[in-house]
C-alpha positions as CSV (number, residue, x, y, z in Angstrom):
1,X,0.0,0.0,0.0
2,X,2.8,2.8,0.7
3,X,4.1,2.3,-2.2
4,X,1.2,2.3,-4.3
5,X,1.1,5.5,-2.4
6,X,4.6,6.9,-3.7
7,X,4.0,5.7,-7.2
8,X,0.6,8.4,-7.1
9,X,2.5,10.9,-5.4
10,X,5.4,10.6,-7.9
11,X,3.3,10.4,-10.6
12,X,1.2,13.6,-9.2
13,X,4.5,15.8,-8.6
14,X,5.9,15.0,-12.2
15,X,2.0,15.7,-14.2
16,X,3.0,19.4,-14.1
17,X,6.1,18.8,-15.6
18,X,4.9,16.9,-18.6
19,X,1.7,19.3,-19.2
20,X,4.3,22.4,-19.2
21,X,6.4,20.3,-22.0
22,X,3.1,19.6,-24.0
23,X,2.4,23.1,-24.0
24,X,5.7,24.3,-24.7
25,X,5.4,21.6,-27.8
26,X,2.1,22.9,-28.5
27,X,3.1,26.2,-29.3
28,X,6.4,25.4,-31.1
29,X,4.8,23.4,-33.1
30,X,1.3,24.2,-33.7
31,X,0.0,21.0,-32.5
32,X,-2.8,19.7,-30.5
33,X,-2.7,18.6,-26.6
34,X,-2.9,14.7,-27.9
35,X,0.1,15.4,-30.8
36,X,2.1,17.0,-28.2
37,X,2.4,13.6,-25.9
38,X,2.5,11.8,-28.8
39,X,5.7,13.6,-29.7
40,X,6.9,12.9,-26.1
41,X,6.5,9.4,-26.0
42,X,7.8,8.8,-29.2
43,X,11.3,10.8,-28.3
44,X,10.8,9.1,-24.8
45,X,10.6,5.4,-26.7
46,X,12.6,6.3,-29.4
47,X,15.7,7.7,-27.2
48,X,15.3,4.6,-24.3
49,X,14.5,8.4,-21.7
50,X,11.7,8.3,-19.2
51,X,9.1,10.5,-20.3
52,X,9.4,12.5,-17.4
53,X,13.1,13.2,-18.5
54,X,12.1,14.2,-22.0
55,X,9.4,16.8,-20.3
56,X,12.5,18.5,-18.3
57,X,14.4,18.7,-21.0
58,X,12.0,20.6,-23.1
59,X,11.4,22.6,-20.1
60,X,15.1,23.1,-20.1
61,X,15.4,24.0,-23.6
62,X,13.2,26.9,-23.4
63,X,15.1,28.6,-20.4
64,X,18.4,28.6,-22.8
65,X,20.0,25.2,-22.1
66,X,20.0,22.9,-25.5
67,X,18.2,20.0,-26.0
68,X,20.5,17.0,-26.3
69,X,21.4,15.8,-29.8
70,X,19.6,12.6,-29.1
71,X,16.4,14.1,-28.5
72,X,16.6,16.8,-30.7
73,X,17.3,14.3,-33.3
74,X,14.3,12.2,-32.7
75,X,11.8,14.8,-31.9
76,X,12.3,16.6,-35.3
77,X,11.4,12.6,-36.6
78,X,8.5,12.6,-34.8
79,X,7.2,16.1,-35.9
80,X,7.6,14.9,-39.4
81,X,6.0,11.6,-39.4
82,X,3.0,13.3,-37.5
83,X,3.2,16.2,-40.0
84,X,3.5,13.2,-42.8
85,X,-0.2,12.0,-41.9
């Protein structure tokens, strides 16, 4: 039972992070709120990163740190294959 009860409180305190990245994606990339976490877990899947991890590093990216290669690499994949439909 306690840990069920981390696992919801983990998963409650990390929510924000990911809706922050979906919006950041949103408005980069003029795409819905569904799009945008499909483009996080495809880098997340794609790049082996915990979706959580892909969210800060969006949220990272905007306050002037890069994006690493890998992720960058495999987000503009997934933009274009959801762009290709």
């Amino acid at each position: 039972m306690r840990e069920e009860i981390g696992q919801l409180h983990e998963a409650l305190t990390r929510r924000p992070v990911i809706d922050m990245a979906r919006g950041i994606l949103m408005t980069v990339w003029s795409c819905t709120r569904d799009e945008a976490f499909e483009l996080l877990v495809y880098v997340s899947q794609h790049t082996n990163t915990k979706l959580y991890d892909v969210a800060e590093a969006v949220l990272a990216s905007v306050q002037g740190h890069p994006l690493p290669t890998p992720l960058q690499n495999h987000l503009a994949a997934a933009v274009a294959r959801q762009r290709a439909r």
